[in-house]
Backbone bond lengths (Angstrom), bond angles and torsions (degrees), N, CA, C in turn:
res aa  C-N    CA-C-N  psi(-1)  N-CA   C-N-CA  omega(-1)  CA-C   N-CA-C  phi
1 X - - - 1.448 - - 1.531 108.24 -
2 X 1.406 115.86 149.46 1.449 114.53 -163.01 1.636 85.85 -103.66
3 X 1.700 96.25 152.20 1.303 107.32 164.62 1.686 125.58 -133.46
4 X 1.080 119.37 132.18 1.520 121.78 -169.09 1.515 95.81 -74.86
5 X 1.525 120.05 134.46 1.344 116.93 -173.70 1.569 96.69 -128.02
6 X 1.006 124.49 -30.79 1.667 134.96 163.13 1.433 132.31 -132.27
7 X 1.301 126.91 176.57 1.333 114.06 175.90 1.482 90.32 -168.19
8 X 1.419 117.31 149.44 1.759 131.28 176.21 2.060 111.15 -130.27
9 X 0.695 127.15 46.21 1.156 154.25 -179.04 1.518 116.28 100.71
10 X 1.447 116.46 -79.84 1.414 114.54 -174.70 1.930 105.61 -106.29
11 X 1.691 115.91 9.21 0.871 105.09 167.15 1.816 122.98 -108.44
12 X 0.915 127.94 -174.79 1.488 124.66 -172.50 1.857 113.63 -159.65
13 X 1.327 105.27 131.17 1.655 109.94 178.35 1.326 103.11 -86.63
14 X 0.848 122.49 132.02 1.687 120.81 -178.06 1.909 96.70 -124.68
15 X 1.331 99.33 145.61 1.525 93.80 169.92 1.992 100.52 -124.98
16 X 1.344 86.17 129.26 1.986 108.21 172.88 1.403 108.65 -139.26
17 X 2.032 73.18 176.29 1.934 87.24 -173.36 1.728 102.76 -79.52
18 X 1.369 105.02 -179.73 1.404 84.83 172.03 1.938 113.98 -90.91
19 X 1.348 89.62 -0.20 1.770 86.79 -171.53 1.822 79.62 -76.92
20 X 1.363 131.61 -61.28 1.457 138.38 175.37 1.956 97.01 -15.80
21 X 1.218 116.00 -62.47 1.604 118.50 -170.72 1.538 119.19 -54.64
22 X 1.822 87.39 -45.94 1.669 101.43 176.14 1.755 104.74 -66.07
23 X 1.240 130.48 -54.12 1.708 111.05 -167.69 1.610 88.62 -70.91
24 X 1.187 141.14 -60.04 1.327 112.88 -164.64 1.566 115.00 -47.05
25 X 1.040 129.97 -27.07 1.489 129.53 -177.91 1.461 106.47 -74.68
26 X 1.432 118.58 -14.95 1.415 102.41 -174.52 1.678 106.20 128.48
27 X 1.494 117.90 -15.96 1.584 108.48 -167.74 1.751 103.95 -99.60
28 X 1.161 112.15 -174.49 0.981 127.66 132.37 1.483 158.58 -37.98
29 X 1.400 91.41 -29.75 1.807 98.99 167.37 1.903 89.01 136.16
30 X 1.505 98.97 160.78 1.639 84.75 -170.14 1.730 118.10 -76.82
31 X 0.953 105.12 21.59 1.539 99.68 175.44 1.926 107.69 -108.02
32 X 1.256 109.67 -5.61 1.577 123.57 151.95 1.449 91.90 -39.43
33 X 1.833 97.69 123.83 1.504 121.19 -179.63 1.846 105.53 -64.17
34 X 1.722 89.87 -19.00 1.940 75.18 -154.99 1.479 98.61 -101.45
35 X 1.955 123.67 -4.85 0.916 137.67 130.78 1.698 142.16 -30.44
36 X 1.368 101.84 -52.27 1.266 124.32 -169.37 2.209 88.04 -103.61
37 X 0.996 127.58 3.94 1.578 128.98 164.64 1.616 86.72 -77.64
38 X 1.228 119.02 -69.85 1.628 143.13 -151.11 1.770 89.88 -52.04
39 X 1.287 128.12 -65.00 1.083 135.16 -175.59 1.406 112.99 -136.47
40 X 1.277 114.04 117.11 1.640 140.18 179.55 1.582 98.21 -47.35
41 X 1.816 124.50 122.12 1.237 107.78 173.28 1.287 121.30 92.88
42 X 1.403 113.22 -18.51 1.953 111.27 163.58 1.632 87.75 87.04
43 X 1.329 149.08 20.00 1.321 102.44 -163.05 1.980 74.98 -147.70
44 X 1.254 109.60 127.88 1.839 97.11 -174.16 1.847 86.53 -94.31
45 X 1.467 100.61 156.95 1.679 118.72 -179.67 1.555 107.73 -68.82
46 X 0.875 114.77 157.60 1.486 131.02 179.26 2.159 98.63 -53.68
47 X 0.877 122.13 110.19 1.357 129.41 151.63 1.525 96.57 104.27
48 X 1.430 115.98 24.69 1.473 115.94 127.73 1.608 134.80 -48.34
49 X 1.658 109.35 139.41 1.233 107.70 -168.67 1.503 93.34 -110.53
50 X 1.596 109.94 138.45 1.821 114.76 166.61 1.699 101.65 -123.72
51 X 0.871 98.71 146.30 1.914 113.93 -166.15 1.308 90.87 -106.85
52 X 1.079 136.47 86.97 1.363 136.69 -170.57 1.569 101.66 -88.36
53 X 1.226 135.77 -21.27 1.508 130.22 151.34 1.334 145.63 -70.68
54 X 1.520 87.76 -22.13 1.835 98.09 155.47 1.691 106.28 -78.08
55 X 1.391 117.97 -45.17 1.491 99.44 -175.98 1.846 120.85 -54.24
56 X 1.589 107.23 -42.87 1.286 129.38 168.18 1.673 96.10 -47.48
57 X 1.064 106.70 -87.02 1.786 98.05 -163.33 1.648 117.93 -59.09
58 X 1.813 127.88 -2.64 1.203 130.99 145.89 1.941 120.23 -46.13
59 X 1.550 83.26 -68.64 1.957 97.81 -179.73 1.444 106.05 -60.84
60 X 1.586 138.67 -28.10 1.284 114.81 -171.11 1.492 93.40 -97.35
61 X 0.885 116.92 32.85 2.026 105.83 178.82 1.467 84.23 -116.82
62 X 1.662 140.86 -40.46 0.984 115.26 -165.53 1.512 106.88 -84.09
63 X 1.339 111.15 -28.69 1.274 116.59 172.48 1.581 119.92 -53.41
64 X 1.051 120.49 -28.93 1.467 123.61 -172.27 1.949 107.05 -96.39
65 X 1.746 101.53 -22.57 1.778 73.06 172.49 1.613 91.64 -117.53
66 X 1.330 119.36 64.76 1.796 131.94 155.43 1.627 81.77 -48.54
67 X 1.077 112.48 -99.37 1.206 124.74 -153.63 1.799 116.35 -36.17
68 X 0.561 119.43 -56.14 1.673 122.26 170.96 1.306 112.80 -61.90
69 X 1.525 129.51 -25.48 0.868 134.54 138.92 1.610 137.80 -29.65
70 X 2.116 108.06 -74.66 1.089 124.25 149.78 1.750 118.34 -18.76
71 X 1.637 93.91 -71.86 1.905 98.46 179.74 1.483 120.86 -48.69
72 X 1.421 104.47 -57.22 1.455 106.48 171.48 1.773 118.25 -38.13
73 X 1.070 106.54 -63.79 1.322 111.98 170.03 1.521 115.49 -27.76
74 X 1.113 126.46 -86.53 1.295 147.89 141.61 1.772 110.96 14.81
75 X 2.011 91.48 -76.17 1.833 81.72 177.29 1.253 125.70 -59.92
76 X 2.149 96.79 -23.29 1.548 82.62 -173.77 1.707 124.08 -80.15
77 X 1.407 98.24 -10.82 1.535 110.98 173.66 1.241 107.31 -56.68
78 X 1.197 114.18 -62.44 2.002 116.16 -178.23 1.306 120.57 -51.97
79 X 1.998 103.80 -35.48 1.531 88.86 157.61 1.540 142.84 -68.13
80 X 0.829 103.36 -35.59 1.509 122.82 -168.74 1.715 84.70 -78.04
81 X 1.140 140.68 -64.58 1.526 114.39 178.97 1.746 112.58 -58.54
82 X 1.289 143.70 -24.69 1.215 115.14 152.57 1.209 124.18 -78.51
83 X 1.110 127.79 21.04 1.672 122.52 168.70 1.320 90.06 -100.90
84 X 1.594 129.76 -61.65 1.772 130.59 -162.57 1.488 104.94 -63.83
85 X 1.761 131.80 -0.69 1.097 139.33 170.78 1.469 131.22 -56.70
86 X 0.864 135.34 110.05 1.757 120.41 175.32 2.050 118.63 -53.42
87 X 1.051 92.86 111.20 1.755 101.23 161.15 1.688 95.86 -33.03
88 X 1.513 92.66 143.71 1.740 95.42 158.43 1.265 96.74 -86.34
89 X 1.747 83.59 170.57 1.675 103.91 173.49 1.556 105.73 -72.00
90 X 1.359 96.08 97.29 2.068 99.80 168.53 1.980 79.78 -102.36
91 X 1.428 137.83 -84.73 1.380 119.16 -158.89 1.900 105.19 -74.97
92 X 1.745 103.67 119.02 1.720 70.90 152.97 1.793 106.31 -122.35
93 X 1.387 111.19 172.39 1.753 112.04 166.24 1.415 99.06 -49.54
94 X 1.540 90.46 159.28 1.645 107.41 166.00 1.601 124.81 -46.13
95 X 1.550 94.49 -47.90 1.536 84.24 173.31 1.394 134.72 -74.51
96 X 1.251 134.17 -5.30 1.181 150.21 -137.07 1.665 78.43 -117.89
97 X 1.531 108.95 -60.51 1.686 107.26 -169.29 1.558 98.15 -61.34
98 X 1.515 131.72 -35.50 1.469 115.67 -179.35 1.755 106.00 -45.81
99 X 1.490 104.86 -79.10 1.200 118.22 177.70 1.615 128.81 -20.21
100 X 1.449 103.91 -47.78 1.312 99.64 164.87 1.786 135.77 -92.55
101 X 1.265 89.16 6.27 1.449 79.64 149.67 1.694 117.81 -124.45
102 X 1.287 107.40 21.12 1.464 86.46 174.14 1.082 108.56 122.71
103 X 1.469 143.23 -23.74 1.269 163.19 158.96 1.812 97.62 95.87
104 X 1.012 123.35 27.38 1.452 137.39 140.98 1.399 132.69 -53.59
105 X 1.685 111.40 104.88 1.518 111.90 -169.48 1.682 82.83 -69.87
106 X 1.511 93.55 155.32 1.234 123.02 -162.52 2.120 96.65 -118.78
């Protein structure tokens, strides 16, 4: 849990963990691989900068087109099962056409 330990008008010292630094930035916690890329060890150095409003306005953009998202998904599912679909039988071999009708010369 974060705690505000100072403040100078519109700014504020807060003291956290570093996994606490990493989800506010956007990760997983500091042992997040793409976290722990950013800084060796989960733990960023003293006078590291985190943009905590770019991470915020990242997650609510994906959050807000879920849904168009969801659909997309969807059409592309229906496509891809009529492509992985079998053609009907429009040509068949001769024998196949005997067979289905009965083995009746035609």
């Amino acid at each position: 849990m974060a705690k505000v330990i100072a403040s100078t008008g519109d700014r504020f010292l807060v003291e956290m963990s570093a996994s606490e630094i990493a989800v506010v930035a956007g990760y997983r916690g500091a042992r997040d691989y793409q976290w722990q890329a950013i800084f060796r060890g989960g733990e960023p150095p003293i006078g590291a900068t985190i943009d905590v409003a770019a991470a915020y306005t990242f997650h609510a953009r994906i959050s807000e087109n879920q849904d168009v998202a969801r659909k997309s998904a969807g059409t592309l599912r229906a496509l891809a099962d009529l492509l992985d679909g079998a053609m009907p039988d429009v040509a068949l071999p001769p024998a196949a056409e005997e067979a289905k009708e009965g083995g009746h010369d035609v």
